[in-house]
N, C-alpha and C positions, 0 to 999 in steps of 0.2 A: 234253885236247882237241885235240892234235896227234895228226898222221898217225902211225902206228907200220909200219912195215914188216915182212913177213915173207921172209924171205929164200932160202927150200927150193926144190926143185925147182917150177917152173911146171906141171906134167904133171896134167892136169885133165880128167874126165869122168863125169858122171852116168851115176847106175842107171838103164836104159833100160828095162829088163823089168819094173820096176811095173806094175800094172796101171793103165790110164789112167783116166783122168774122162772122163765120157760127154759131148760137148758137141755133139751131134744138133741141139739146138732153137735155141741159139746160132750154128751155121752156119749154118742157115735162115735166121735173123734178120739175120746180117749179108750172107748173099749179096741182101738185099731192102734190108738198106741200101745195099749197094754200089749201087743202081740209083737212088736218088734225093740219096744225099751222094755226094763226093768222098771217094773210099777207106772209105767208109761210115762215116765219123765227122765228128764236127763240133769236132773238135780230133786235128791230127795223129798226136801220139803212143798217143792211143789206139787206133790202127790195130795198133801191136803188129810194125811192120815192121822194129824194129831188135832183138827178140827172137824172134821166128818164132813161128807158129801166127796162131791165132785170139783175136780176144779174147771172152771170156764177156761173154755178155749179163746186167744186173745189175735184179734184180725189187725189191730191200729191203737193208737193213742194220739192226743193231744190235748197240749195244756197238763190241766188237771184229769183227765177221767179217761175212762178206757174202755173201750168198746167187744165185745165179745162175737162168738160165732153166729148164737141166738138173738142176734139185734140189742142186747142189751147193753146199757153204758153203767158206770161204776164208778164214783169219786173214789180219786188213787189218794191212800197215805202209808204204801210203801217204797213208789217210785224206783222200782226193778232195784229193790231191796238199797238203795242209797243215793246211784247216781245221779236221777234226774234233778237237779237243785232247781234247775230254770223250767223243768216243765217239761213235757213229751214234744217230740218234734219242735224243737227249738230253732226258729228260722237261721239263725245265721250259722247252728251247727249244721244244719240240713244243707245248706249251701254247700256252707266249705267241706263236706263230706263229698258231696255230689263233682265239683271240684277237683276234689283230688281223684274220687275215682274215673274222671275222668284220663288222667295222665297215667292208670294203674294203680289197681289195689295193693301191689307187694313188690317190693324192689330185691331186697334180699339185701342191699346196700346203705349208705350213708346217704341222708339228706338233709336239707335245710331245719326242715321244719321239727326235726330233734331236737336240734340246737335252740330253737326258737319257745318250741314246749320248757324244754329245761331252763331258760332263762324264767319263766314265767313262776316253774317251781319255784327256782331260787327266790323271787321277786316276795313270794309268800311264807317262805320256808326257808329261811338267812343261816340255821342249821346245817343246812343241806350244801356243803362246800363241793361237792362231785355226786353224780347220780349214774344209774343206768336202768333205763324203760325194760320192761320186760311185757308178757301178754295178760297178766293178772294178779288176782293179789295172792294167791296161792304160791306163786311163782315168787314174786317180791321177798315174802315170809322166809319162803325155802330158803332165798339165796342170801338174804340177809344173816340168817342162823350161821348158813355154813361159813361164811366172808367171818362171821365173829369168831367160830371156833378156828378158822385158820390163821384171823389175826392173833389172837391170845396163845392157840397153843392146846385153849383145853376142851375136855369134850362134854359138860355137863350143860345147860341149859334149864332156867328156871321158864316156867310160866304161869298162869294163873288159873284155876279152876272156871270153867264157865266163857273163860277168853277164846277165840276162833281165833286160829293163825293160817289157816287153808287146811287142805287133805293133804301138807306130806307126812311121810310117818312119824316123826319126830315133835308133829303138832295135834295127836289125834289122841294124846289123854288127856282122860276130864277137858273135853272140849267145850264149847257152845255150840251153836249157830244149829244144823239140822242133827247132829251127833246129842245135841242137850233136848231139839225136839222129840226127835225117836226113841229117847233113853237110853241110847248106846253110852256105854260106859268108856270104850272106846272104841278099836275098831279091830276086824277079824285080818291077817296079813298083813299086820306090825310084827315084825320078831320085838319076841323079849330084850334081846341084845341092844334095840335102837329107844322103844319106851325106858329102858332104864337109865337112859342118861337124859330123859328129861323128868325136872323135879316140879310139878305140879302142886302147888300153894295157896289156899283160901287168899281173893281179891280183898283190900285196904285192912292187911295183916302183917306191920312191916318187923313183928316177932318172930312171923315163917321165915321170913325173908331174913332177916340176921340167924337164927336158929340152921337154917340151909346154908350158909356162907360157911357158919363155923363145923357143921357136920360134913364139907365138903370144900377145906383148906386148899386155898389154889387149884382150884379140879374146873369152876362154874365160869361159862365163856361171858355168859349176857344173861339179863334179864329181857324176855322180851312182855308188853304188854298191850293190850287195848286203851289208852288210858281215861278213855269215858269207854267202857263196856255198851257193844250193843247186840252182841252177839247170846246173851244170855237175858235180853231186854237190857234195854238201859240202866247201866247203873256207874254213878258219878264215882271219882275219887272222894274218900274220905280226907278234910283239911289237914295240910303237911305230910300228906300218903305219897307224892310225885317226889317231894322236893325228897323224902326218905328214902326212895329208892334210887334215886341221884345220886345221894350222898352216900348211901350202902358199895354202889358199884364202882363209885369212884376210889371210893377206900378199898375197895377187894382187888381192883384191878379187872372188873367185868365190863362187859359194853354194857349200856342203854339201848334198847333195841324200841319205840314207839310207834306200837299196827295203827298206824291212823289214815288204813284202808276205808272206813268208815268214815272216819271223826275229821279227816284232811278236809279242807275248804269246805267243810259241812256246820261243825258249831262254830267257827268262824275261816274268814279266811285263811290266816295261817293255824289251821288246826286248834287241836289241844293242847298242843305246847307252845302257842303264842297263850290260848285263854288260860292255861297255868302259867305260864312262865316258866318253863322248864326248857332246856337245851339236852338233848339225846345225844350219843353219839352215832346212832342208827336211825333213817324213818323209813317205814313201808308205806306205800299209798297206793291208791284204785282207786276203785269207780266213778269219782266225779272229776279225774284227772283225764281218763278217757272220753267224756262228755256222753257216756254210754256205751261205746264200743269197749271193746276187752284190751285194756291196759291196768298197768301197774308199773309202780316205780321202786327202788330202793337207794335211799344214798345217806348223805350223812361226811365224817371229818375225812377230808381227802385220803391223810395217812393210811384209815382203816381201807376207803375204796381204791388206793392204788395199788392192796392187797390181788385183786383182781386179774385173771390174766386180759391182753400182751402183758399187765405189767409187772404183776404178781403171779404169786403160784395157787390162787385161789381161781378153778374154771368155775364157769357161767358163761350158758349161752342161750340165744334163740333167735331160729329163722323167722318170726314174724316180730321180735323185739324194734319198737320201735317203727309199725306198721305207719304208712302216709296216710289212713283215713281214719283212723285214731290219734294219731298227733294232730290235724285237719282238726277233730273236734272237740279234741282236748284244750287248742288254741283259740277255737271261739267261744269253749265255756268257759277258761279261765281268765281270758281277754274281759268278756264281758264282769265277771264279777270282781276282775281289779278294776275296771274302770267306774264302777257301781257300787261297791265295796260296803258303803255307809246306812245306803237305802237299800240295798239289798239285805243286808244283813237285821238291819233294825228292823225290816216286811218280816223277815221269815221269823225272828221272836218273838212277833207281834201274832203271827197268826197262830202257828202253835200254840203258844201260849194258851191261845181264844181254842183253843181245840182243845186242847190237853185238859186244862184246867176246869172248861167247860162243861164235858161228862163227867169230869170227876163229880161238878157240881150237882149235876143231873144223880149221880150215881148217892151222895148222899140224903139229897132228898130225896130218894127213895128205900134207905137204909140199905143200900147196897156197899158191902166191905170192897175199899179196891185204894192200894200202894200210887199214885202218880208220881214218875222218873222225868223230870225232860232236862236235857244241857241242849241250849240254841233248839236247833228244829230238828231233833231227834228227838222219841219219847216211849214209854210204853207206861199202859196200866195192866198194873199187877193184882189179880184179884184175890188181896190176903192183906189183912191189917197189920203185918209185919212191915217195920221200915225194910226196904228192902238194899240191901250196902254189899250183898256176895251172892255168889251162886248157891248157896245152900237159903240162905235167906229168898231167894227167885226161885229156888224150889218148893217153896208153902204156899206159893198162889194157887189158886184152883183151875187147875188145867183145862176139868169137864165144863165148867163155868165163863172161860176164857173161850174154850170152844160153843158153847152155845151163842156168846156174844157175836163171834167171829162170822155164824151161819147167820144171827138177826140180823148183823149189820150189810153183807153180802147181800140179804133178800131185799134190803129198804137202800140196796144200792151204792155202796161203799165198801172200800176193796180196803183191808186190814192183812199186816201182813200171817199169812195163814201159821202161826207158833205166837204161842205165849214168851219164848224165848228169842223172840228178835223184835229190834227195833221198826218203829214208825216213824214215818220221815214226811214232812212239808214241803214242799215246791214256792218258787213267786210266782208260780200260775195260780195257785190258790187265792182266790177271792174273798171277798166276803159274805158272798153269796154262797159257798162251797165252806164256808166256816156255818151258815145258816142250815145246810146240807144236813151237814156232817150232828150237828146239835138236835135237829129234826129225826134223822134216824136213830143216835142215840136214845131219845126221848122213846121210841118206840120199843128198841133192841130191850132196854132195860127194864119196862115195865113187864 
């Protein structure tokens, strides 16, 4: 699960003379976008500006691969950046989706199938004594922060260089995710007033982290973390780095706050604090809890969430908290993967693995320098023979190099998520055949 290093010559460049993919009707579409969005997208990185070209316009998905405007298909391994665990259009979520929209899309009200979701949280996540659904994990982040400074009292906030906690202001220094693609440093309409109460600290450093406690005596509400980083590409805790920060906030009197927006039912069912063994007093969650629709969750030790109002004086709210066709498929994808648990879990290590490990292999026989990260079925190669353990360490990969790979492998038909700074993820739709794929283009992208 650690970084491995290749150490050969760096000297790097794709086969240019493939023939390309036609993407005619995709340029159409996004020079129409560019006129009514910003950069014609409605999320940064999907702009595609830190790997060059264009990005495909996307009509359908299923399974593994994804289909575009121009007739073309695409072995997926970012899977709408996390959630799809089971694969695109996943029959029994498509059902229960269909389903529920059948009785209405949005109540505004309580129902069953909250109740039904949340137990299944619980089922995975024993942590998690009270919860409440919210519509993302930006959202989850937010309200998790402010629930800790209201529980505690205080107003500081650690987090970690390179970590994604969403776009609220409080989470937007030294971030990852498209803030670390773009090279914003942070973001323009933060007041001063809100960055300075959060303390931004080099990831599996737990000297910043005691250093910050004692420079700021009873002031620091929580730590909150990624605790397998996928937001800056993959990158694991350092051994006894989780239980250090346990044991830091417990003795300071701070929460534990764990974004395992990501990492939730992703490197294993119960996250990353079942695969460390670590107990939070906070978890956020997303996108595989939604089974692709926009959900997120936060919950954690009753005491802290009975902070909340009716019952507490901590607000939090939203009218689509807890929507029927995101709980609908939240419940047939977490259904499905607690009843499947074993074999599920042991497919998706098995194939990654055969992916990850695979080009890396590729990549040395051909003296190509390149970091492989994977925890479970999340991964990235990092193109720099530095171990890679931090965000500053993920910054010495070669970004223009990352980007030419990203353009070979999109031509020979495989979808990379478009940043050297974010995770790739495996599906159980993936085959064997689509590990054959993915090896095959490799083979191409890198000579």
């Amino acid at each position: 699960m650690q970084g491995r290093a290749v150490t050969r010559s760096p000297s790097f460049q794709p086969i240019l003379d493939a023939m390309p993919l036609s993407h005619s009707r995709s340029h159409l579409l996004q020079q129409k976008a560019e006129a009514v969005f910003p950069g014609g997208v409605n999320s940064p990185v999907r702009a595609f500006r830190s790997v060059g070209g264009e990005p495909p316009f996307l009509t359908h998905a299923e399974g593994s691969w994804l289909y575009d405007e121009d007739g073309n298909r695409y072995l997926d391994l970012f899977g709408s950046w996390g959630p799809m665990i089971l694969g695109h259009a996943f029959p029994p979520a498509v059902e229960a989706i269909r389903e529920a929209a059948g009785r209405s899309s949005s109540f505004g009200a309580s129902t069953a199938a909250e109740a039904q979701l949340a137990g299944l949280v619980q089922r995975c996540f024993p942590s998690v004594e009270k919860l409440r659904f919210v519509s993302s994990g930006t959202e989850a982040c937010m309200s998790a922060i402010r629930l800790a400074r209201g529980f505690t009292g205080r107003n500081f906030i650690i987090k970690f260089e390179g970590c994604y906690h969403g776009h609220s202001d409080a989470m937007l220094v030294k971030a990852g995710s498209g803030v670390a693609t773009l090279g914003i440093p942070g973001s323009a309409g933060v007041p001063a007033e809100t960055a300075m109460h959060t303390l931004a600290l080099p990831f599996n450093d737990l000297e910043a982290v005691r250093s910050a406690f004692a420079a700021h005596p009873g002031e620091i509400a929580c730590v909150i973390l990624e605790p397998v980083v996928g937001n800056a590409g993959t990158i694991p805790p350092a051994p006894g780095y989780l239980e250090g920060l346990r044991a830091i906030t417990r003795e300071q009197g701070a929460l534990l706050i764990l974004d395992e927006v990501m990492t939730g039912f992703r490197v294993t069912l119960g996250g990353a604090q079942k695969l460390y063994d670590i107990q939070p007093d906070l978890t956020t969650l997303g996108k595989i809890i939604g089974g692709g629709l926009p959900c997120g969750a936060f919950g954690g030790r009753a005491d802290v969430m009975d902070f909340l109002a009716p019952l507490g004086p901590v607000y939090q709210a939203g009218t689509l908290s807890g929507n029927p066709l995101a709980m609908a498929a939240g419940i047939a994808t977490l259904g499905h993967l607690i009843e499947n648990e074993q074999a599920i879990y042991s497919q998706l290590d098995q194939t990654t693995a055969q992916i990850a490990d695979g080009v890396a292999a590729l990549a040395r026989e051909k003296g190509i320098t390149l970091t492989t990260n994977r925890v479970g079925s999340m991964f990235t190669w990092f193109f720099t023979a530095t171990p890679v353990t931090d965000f500053a360490t993920a910054s010495t990969s070669g970004t223009a190099a990352f980007g030419r790979f990203h353009r070979a492998m999109l031509d020979a038909g495989v979808w990379l998520p478009p940043s050297q700074f974010e995770a790739a993820f495996v599906s159980t739709a993936h085959s064997p055949q689509d590990v054959a794929y993915v090896l095959n283009a490799a083979r191409v992208a890198l000579s």
